[in-house]
The first five atom37 places (N, CA, C, CB, O) and aatype in JSON, in Angstrom:
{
  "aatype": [20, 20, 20, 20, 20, 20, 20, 20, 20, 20, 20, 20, 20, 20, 20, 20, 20, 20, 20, 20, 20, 20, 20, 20, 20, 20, 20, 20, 20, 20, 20, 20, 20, 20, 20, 20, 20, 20, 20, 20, 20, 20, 20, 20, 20, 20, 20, 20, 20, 20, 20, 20, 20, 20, 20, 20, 20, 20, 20, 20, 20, 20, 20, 20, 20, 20, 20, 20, 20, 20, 20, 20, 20, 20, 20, 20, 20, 20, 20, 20, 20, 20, 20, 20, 20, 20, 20, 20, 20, 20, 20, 20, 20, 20, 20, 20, 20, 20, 20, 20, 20, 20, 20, 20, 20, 20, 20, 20, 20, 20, 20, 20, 20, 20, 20, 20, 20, 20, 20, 20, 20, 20, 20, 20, 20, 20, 20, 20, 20, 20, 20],
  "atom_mask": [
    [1, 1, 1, 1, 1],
    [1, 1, 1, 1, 1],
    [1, 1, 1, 1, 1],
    [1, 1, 1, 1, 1],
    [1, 1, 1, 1, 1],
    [1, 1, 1, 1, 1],
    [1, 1, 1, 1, 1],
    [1, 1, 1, 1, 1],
    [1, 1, 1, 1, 1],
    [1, 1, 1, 1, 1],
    [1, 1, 1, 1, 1],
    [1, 1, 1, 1, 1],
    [1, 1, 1, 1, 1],
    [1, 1, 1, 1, 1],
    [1, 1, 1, 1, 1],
    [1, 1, 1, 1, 1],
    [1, 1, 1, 1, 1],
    [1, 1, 1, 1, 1],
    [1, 1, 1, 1, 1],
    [1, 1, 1, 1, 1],
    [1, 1, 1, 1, 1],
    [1, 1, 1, 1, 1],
    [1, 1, 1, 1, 1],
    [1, 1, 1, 1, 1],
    [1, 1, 1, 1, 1],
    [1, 1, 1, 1, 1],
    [1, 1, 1, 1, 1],
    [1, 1, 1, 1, 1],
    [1, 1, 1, 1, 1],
    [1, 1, 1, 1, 1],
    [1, 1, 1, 1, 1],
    [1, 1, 1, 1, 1],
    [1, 1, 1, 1, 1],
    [1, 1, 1, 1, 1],
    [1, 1, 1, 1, 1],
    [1, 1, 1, 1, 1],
    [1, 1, 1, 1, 1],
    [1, 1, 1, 1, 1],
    [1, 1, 1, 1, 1],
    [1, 1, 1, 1, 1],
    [1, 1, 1, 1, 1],
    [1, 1, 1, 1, 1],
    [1, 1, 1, 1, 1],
    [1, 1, 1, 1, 1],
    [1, 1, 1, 1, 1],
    [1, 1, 1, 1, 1],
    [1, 1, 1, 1, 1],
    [1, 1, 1, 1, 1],
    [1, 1, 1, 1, 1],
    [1, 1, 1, 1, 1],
    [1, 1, 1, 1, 1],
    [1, 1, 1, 1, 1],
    [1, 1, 1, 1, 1],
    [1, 1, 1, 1, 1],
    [1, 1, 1, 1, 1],
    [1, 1, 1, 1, 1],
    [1, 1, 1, 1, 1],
    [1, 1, 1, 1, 1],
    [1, 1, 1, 1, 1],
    [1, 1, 1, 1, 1],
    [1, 1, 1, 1, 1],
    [1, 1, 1, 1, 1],
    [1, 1, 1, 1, 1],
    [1, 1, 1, 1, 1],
    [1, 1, 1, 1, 1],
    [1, 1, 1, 1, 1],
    [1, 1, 1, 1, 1],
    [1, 1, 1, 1, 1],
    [1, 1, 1, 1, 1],
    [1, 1, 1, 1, 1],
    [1, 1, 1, 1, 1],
    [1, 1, 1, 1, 1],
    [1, 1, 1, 1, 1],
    [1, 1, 1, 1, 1],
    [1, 1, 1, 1, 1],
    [1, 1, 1, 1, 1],
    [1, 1, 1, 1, 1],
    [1, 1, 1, 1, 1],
    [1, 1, 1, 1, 1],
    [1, 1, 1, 1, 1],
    [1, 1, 1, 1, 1],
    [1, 1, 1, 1, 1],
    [1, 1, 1, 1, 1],
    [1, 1, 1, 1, 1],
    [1, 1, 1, 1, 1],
    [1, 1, 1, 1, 1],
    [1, 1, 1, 1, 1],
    [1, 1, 1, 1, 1],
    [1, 1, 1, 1, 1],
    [1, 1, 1, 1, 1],
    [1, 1, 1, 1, 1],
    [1, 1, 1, 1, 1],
    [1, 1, 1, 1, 1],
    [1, 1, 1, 1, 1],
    [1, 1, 1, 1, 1],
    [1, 1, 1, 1, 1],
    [1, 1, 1, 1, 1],
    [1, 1, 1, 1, 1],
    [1, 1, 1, 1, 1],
    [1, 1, 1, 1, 1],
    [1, 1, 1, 1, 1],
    [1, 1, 1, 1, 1],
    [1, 1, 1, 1, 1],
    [1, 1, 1, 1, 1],
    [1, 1, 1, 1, 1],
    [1, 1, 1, 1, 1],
    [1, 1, 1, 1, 1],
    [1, 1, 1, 1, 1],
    [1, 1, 1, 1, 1],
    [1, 1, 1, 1, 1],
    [1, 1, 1, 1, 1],
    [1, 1, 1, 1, 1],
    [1, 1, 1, 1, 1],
    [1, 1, 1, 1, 1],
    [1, 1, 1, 1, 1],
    [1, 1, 1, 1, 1],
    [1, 1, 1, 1, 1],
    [1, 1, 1, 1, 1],
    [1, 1, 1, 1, 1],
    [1, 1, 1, 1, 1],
    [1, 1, 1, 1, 1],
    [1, 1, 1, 1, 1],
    [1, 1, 1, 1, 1],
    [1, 1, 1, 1, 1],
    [1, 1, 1, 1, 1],
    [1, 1, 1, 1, 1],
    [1, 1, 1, 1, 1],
    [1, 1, 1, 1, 1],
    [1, 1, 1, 1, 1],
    [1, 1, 1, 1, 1],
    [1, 1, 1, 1, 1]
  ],
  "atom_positions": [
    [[-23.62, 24.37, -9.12], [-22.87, 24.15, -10.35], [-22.29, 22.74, -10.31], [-21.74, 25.22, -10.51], [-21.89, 22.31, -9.23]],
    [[-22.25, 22.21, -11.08], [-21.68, 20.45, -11.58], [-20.41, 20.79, -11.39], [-21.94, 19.7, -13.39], [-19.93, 21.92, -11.53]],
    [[-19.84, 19.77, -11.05], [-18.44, 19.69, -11.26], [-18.17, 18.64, -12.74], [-17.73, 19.03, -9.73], [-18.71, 17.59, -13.1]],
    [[-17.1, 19.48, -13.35], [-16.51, 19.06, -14.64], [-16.25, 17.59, -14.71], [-15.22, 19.78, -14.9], [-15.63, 17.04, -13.8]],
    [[-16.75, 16.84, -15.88], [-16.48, 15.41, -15.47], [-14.73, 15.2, -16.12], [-17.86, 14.19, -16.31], [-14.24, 15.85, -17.05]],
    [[-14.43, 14.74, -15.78], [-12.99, 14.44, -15.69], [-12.63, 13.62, -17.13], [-12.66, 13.48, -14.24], [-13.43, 12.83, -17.63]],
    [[-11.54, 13.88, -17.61], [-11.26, 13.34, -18.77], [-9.46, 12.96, -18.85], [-11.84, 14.45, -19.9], [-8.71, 13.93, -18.98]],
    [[-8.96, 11.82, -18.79], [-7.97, 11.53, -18.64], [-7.04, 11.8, -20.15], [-8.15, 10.28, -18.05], [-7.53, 11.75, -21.28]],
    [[-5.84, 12.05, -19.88], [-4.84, 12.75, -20.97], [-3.78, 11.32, -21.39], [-3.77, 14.37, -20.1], [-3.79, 10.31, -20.7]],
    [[-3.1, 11.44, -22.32], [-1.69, 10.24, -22.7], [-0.88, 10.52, -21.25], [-0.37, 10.78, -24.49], [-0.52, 9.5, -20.66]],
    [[-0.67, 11.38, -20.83], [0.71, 11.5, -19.69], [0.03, 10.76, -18.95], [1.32, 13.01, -18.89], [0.61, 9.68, -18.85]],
    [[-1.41, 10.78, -18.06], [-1.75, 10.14, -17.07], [-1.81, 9.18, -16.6], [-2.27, 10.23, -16.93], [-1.56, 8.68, -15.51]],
    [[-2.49, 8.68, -18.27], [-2.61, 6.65, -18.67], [-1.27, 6.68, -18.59], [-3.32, 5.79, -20.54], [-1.01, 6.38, -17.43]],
    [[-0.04, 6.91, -19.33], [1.02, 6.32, -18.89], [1.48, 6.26, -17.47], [1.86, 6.79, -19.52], [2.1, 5.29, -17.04]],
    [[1.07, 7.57, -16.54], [1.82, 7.27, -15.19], [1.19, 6.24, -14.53], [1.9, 8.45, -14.22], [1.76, 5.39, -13.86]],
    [[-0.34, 6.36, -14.79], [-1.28, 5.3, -14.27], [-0.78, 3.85, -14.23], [-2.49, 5.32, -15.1], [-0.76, 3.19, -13.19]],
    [[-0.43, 3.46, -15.31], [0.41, 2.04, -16.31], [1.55, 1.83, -15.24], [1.27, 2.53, -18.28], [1.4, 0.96, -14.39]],
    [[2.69, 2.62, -15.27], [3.54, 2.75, -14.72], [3.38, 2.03, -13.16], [3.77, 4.04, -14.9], [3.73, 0.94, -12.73]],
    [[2.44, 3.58, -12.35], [2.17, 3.11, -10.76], [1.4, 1.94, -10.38], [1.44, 4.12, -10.03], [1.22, 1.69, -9.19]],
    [[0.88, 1.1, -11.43], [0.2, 0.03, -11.76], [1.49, -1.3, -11.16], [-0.25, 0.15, -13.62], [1.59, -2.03, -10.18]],
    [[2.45, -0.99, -12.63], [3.1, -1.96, -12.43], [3.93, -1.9, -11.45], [3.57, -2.28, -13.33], [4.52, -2.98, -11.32]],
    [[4.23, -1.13, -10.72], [5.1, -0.95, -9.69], [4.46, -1.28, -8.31], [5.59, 0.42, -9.76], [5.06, -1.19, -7.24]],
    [[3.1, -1.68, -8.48], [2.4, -2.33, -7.22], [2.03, -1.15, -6.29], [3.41, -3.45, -6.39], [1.95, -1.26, -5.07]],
    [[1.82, 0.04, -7.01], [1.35, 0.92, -6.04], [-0.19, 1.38, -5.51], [1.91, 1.89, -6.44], [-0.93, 2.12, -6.16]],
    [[-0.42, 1.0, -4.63], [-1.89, 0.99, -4.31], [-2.32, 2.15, -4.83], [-2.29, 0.88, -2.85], [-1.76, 3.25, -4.91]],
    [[-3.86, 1.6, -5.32], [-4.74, 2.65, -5.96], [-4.87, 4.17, -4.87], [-6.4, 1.82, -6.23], [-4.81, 5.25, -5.47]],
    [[-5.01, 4.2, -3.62], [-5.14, 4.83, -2.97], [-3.96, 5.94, -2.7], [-5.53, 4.12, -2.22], [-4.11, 7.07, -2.23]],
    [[-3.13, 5.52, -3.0], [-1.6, 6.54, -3.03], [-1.89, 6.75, -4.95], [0.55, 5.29, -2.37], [-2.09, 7.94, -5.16]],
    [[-1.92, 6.29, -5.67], [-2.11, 6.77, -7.19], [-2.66, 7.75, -7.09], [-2.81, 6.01, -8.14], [-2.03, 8.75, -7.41]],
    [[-4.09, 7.91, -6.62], [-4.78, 9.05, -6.77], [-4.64, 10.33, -6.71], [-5.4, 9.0, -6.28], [-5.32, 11.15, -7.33]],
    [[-3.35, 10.64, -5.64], [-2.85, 11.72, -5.0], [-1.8, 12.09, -6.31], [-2.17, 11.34, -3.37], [-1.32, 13.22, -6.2]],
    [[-1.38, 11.36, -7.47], [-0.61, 12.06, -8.39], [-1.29, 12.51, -9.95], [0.59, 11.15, -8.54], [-0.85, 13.14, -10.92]],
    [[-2.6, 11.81, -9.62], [-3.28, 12.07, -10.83], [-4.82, 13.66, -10.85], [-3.94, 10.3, -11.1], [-5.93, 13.4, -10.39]],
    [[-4.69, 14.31, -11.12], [-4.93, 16.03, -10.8], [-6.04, 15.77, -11.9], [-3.42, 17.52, -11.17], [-5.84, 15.12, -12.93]],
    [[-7.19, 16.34, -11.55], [-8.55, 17.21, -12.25], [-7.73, 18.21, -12.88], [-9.86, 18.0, -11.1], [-6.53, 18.48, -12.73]],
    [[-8.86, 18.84, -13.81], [-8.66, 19.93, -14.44], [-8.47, 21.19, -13.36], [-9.81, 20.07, -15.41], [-8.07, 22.28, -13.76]],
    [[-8.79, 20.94, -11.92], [-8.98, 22.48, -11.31], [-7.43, 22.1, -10.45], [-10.83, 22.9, -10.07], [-6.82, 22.99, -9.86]],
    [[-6.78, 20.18, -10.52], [-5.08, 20.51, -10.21], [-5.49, 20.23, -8.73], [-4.23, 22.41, -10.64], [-5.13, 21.03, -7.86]],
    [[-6.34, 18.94, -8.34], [-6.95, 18.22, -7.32], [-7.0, 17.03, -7.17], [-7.92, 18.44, -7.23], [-7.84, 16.58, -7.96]],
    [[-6.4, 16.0, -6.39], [-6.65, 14.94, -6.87], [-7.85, 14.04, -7.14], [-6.06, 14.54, -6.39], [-8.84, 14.25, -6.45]],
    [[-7.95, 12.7, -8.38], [-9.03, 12.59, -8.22], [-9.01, 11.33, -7.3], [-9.71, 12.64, -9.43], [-8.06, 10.86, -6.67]],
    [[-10.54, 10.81, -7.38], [-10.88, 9.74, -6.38], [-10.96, 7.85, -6.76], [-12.39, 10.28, -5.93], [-11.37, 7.27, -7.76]],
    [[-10.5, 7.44, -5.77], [-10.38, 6.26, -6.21], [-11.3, 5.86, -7.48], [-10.59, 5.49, -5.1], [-10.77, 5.66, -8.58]],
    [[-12.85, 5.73, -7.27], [-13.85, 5.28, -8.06], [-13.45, 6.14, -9.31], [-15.36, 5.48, -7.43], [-14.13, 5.85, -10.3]],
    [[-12.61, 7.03, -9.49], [-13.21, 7.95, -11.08], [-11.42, 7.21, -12.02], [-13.32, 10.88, -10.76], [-11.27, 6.86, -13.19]],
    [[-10.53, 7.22, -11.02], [-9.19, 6.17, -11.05], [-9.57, 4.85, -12.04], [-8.8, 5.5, -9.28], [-9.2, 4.75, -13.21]],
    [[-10.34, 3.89, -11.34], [-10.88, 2.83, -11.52], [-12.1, 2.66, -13.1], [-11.48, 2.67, -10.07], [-12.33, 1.64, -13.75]],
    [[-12.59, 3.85, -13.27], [-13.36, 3.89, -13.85], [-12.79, 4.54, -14.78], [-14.31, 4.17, -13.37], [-13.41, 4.14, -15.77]],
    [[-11.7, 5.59, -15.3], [-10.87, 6.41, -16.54], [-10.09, 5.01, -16.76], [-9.69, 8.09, -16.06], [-10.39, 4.37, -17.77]],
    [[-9.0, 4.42, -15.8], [-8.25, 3.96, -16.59], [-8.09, 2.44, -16.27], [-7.13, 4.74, -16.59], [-6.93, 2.02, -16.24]],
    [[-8.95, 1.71, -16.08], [-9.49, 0.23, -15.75], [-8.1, -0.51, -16.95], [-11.72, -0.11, -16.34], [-7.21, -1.3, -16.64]],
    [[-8.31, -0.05, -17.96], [-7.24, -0.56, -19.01], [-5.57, -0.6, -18.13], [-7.26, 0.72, -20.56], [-4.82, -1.53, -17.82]],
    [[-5.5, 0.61, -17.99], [-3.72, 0.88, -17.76], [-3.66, 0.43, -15.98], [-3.09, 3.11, -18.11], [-2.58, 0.62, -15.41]],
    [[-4.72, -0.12, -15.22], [-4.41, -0.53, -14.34], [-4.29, -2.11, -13.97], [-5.04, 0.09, -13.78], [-3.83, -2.65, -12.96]],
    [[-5.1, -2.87, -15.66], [-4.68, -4.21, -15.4], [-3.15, -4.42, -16.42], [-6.1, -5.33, -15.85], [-2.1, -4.98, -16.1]],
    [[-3.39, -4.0, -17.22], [-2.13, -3.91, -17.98], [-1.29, -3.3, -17.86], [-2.15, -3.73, -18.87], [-0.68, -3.07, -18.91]],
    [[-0.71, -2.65, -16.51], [0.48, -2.23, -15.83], [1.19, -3.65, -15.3], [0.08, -1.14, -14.57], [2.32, -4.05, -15.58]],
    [[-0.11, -4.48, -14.16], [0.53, -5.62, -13.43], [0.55, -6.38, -14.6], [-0.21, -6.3, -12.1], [1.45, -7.21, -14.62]],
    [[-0.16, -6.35, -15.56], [0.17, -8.11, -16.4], [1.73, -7.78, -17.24], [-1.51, -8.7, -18.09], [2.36, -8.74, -17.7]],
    [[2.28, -6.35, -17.39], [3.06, -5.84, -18.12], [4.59, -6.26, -17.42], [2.64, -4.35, -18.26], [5.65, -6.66, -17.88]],
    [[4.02, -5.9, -15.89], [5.65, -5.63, -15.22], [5.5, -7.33, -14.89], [5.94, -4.18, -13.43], [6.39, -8.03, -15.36]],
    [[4.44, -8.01, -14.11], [4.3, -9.79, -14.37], [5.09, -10.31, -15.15], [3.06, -10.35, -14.95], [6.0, -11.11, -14.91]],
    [[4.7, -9.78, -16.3], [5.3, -10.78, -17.59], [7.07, -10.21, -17.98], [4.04, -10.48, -19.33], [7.95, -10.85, -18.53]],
    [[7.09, -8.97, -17.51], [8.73, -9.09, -17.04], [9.82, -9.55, -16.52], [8.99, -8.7, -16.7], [10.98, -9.73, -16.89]],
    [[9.04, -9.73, -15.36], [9.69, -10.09, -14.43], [9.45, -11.7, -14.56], [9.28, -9.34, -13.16], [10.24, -12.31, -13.84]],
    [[8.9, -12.26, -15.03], [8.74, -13.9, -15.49], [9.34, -13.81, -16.99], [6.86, -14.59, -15.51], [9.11, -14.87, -17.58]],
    [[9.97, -12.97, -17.73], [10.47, -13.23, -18.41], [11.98, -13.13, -18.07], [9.96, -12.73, -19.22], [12.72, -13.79, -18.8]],
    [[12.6, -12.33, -16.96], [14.02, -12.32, -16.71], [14.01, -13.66, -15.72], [14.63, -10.76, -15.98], [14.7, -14.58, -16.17]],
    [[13.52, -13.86, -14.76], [13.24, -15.19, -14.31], [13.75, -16.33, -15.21], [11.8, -15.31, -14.15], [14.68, -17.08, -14.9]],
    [[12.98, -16.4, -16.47], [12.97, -17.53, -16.99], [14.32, -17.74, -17.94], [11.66, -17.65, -17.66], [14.76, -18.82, -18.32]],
    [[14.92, -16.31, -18.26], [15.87, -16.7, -18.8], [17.09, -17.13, -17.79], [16.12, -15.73, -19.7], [17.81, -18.07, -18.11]],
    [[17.34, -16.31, -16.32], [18.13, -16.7, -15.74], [18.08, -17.98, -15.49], [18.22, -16.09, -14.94], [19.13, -18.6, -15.61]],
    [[16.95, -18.67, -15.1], [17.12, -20.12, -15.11], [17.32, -21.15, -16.08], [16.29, -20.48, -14.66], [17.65, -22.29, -15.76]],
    [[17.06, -20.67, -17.61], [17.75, -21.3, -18.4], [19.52, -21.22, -18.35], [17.15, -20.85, -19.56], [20.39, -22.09, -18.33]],
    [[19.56, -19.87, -18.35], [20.94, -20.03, -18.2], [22.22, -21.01, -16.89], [21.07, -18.65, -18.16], [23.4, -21.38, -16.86]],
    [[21.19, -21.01, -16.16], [21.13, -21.76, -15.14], [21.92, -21.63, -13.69], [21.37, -22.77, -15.68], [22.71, -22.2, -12.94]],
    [[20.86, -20.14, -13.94], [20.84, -19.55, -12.21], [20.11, -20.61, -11.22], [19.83, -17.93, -12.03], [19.0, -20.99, -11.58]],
    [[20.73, -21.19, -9.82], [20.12, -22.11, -9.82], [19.25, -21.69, -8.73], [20.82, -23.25, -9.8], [18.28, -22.42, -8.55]],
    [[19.38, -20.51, -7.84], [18.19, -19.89, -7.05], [16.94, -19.63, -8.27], [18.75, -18.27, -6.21], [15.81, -19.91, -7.88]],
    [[17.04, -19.16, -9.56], [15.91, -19.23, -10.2], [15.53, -20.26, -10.54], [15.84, -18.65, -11.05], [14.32, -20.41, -10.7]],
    [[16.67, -21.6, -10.8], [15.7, -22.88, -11.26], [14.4, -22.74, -9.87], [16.85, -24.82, -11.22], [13.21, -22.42, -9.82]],
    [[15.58, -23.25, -8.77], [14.75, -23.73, -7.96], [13.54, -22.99, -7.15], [15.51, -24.21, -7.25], [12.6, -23.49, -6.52]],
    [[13.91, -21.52, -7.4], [12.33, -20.9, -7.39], [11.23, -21.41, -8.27], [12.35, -19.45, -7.77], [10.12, -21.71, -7.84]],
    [[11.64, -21.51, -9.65], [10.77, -21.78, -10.54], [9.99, -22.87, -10.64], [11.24, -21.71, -11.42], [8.83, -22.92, -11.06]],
    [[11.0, -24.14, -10.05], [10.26, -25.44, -10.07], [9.3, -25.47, -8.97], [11.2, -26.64, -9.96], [8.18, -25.94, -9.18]],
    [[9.78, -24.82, -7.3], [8.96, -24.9, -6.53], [7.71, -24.13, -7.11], [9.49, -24.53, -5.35], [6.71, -24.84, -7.26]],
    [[7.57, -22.62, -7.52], [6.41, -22.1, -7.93], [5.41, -22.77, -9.02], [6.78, -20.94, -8.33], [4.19, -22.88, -8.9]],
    [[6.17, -23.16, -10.04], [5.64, -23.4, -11.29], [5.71, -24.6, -11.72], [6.13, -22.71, -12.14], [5.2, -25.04, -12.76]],
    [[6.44, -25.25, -10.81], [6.29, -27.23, -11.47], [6.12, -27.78, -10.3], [7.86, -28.23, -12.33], [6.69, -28.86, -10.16]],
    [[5.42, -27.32, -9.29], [5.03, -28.04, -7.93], [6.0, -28.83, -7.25], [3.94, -28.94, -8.12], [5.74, -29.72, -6.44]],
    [[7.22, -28.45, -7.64], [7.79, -29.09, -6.5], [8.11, -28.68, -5.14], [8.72, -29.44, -6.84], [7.78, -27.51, -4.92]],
    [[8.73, -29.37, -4.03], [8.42, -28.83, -2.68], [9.34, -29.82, -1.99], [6.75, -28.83, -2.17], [9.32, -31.04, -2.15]],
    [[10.27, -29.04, -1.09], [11.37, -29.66, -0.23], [10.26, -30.61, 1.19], [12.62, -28.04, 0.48], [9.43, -30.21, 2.01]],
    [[10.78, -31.79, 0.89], [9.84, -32.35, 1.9], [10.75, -33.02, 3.01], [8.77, -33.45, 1.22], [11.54, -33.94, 2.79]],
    [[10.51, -32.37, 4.31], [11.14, -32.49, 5.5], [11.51, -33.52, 6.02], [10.62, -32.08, 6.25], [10.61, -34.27, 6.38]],
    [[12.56, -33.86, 6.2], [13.33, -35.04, 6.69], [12.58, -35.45, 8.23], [15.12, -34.59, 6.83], [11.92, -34.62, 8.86]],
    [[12.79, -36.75, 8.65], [11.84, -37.21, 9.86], [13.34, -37.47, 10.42], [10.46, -38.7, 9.7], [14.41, -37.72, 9.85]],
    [[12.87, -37.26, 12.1], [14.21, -37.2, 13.06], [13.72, -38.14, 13.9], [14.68, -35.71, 13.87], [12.61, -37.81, 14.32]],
    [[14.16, -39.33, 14.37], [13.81, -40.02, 15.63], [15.31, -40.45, 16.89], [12.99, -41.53, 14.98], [16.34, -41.12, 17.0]],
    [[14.39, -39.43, 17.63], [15.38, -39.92, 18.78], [15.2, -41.24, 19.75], [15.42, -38.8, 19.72], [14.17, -41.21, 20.43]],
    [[15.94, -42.26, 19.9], [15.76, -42.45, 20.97], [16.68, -43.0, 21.67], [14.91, -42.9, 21.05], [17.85, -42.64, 21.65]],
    [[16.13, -44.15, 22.51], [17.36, -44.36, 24.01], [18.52, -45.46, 23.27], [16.39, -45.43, 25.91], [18.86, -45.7, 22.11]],
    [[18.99, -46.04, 24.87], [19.88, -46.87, 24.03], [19.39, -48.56, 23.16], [21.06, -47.11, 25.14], [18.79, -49.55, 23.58]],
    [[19.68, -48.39, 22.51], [18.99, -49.96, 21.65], [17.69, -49.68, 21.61], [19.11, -51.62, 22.49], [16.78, -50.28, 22.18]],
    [[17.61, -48.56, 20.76], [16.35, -47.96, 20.41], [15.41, -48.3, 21.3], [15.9, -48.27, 19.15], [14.56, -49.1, 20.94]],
    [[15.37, -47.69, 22.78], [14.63, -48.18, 23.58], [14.18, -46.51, 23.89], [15.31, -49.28, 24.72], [14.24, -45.63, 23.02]],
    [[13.76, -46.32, 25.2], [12.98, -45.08, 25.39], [13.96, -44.4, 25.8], [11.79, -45.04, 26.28], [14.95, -45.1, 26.03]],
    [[14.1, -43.18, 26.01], [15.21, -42.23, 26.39], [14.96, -41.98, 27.91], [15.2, -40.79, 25.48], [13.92, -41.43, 28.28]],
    [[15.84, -42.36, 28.71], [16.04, -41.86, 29.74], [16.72, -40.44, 30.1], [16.53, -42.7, 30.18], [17.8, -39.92, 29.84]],
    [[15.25, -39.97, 30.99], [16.28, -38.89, 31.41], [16.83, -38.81, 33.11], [15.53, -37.44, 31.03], [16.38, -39.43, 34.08]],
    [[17.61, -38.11, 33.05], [18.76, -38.47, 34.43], [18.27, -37.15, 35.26], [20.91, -38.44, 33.97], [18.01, -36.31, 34.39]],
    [[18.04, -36.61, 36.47], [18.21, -35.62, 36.8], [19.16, -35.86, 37.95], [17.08, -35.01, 36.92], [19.15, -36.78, 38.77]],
    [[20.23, -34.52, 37.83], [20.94, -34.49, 38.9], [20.92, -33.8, 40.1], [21.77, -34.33, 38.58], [21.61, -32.9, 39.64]],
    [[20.7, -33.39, 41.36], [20.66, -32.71, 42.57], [22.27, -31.78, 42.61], [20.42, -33.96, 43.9], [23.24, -32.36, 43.1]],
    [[22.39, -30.77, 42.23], [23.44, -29.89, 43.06], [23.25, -29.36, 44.27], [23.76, -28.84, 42.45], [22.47, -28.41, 44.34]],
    [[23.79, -29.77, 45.29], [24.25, -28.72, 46.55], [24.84, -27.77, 46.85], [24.71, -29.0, 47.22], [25.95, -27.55, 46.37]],
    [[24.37, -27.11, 47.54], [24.93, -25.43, 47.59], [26.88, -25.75, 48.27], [23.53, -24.14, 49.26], [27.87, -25.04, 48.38]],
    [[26.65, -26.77, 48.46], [27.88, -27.07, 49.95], [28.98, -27.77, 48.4], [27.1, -28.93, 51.93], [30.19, -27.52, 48.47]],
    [[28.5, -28.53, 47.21], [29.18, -28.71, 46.23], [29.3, -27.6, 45.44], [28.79, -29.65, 45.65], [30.37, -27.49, 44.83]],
    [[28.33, -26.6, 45.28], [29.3, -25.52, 44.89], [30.26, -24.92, 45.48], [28.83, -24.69, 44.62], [31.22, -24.76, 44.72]],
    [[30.39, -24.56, 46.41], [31.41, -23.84, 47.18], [32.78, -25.13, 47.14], [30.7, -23.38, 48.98], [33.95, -24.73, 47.18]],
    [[32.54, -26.28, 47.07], [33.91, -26.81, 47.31], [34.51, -26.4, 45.8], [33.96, -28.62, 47.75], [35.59, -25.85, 45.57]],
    [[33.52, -26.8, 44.87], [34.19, -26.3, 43.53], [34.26, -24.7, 43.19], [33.39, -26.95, 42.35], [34.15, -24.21, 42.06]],
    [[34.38, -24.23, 44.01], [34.11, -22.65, 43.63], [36.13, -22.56, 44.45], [32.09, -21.49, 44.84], [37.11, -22.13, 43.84]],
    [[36.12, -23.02, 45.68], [37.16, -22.58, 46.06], [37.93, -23.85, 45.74], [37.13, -21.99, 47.41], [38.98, -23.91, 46.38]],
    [[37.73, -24.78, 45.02], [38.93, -25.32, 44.6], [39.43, -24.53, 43.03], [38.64, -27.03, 44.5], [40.59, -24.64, 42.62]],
    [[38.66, -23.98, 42.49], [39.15, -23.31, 41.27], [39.75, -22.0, 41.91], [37.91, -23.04, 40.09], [40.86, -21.64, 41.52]],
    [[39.11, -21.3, 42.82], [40.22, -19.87, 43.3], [41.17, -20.5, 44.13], [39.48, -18.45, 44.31], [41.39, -19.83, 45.13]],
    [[41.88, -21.65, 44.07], [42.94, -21.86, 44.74], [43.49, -22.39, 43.53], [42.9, -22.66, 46.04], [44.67, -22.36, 43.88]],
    [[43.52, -22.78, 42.56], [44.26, -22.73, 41.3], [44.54, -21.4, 40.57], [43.57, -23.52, 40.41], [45.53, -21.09, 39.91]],
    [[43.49, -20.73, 40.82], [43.96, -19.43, 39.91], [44.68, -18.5, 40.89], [42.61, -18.53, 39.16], [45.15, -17.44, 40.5]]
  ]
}
């Protein structure tokens, strides 16, 4: 016997739309959208009913969320300017250059010092004879 070909309803396309825009992988969608026998269906039949409500979920909640964006930065949120300019007007914080060096810009010396076990102990018991 065939199995029933599947025919998608208004409630579905909308949840479809919905789990779309909410960035929810096709693979977890499937598990809320039920055949007629109340089963879930499969990615490929997903992809193929509602191709519509799965690009026009992301271009839906996209264009939301770039529309509250854009007003906060008019208003002049300035974490949204400056998201916006870096994303969308190419701009880009460009890293300051550090140069170290010695004295009279010469090479940096480094010093190493030798501790003795016999200089710790004098400084070990000259501090427990202060405290």
């Amino acid at each position: 016997m065939a199995r029933p070909s599947f025919n998608a309803n208004n409630d579905q396309r909308k949840l479809v739309e919905q789990l779309a825009a909410f960035g929810i992988p096709q693979e977890d969608m499937v598990m809320l959208v039920l055949d007629a026998n109340e089963k879930p269906i499969s990615v490929p039949t997903l992809r193929k009913h509602f191709r519509k409500e799965l690009t026009e979920g992301l271009v839906k909640a996209n264009t939301a969320v770039a529309q509250a964006l854009f007003k906060k930065a008019k208003a002049g949120n300035v974490a949204s300017i400056i998201f916006w300019l870096k994303t969308r007007g190419g701009w880009r914080e460009t890293p300051q250059a550090v140069e170290l060096t010695g004295k009279d810009g010469g090479q940096i010396e480094s010093r190493t010092t030798v501790v003795t076990q016999d200089a710790v102990k004098a400084v070990m018991q000259k501090l427990e004879s202060e405290y």
